[in-house]
N, C-alpha and C positions, 0 to 999 in steps of 0.2 A: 308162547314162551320162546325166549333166543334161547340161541346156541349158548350163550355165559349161564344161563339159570339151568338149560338142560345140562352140561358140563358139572353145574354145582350140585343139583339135584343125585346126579349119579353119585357123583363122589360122595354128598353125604350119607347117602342110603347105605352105601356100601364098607365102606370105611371108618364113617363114626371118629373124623380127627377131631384133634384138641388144636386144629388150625387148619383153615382153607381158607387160601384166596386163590380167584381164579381171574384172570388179567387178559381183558381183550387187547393185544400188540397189534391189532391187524394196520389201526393208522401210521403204526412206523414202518408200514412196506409201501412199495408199488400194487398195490391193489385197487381196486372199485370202494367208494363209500360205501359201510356197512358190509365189508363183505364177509365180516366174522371167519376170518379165514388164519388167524395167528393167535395161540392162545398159548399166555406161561401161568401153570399151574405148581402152586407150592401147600404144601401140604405133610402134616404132621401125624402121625394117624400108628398106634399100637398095631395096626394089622402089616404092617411093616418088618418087624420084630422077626429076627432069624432072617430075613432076606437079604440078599445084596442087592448092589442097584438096578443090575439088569433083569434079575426077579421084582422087583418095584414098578420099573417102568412097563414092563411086561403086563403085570396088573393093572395098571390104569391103562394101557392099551386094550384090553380086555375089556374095560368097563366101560371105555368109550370107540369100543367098534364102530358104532353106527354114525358117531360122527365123524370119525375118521375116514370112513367109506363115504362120506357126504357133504364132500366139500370144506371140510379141516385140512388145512396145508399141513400149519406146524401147528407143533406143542411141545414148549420147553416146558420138562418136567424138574422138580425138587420135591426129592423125597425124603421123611426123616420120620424114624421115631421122633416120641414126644421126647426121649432122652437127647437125641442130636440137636433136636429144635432148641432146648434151653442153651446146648454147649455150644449152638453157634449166635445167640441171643437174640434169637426172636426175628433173625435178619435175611431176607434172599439177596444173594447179587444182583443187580441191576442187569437186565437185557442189553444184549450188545446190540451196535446200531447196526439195520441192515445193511450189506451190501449189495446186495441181489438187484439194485435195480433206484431209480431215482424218478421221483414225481414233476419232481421239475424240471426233468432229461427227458 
């Protein structure tokens, strides 16, 4: 199992969203092929409900210790109740392009 399926695995176990995608970013950096090391995570999920964002992201940092401790750089998080999900339609913002570093530099 990769990193993208262990990532989805956790979240759905735990969470139970009315939306997940989990988005390997890692070929928009300066990294190694495969190196599963940049992941945007968007996610819709009622267990969200009464929290602000930094209790949100808090919780998926929780759920995915182990990858974080193991070789996960980043992870852009979006988090919504299913009520934010509809009010902002169904949409994440696109990733911004890295600046950290160039492949072809």
């Amino acid at each position: 199992m990769n990193r993208k399926q262990r990532i989805e695995e956790a979240l759905q176990t735990a969470l139970s969203p009315l939306h997940l995608e989990v988005i390997d970013e890692s070929h928009n950096h300066n990294v190694p092929e495969g190196a599963e090391s940049h992941f945007k995570v968007v996610v819709a999920s009622e267990a969200f409900g009464g929290q602000g964002l930094v209790g949100r992201h808090r919780l998926i940092n929780r759920l995915l210790a182990q990858e974080l401790g193991g070789g996960l750089h980043a992870l852009a998080l979006h988090t919504w109740t299913p009520e934010e999900w509809f009010e902002k339609g169904g949409v994440a913002r696109e990733s911004p392009q890295c600046l950290g570093g160039s492949k072809a530099g």
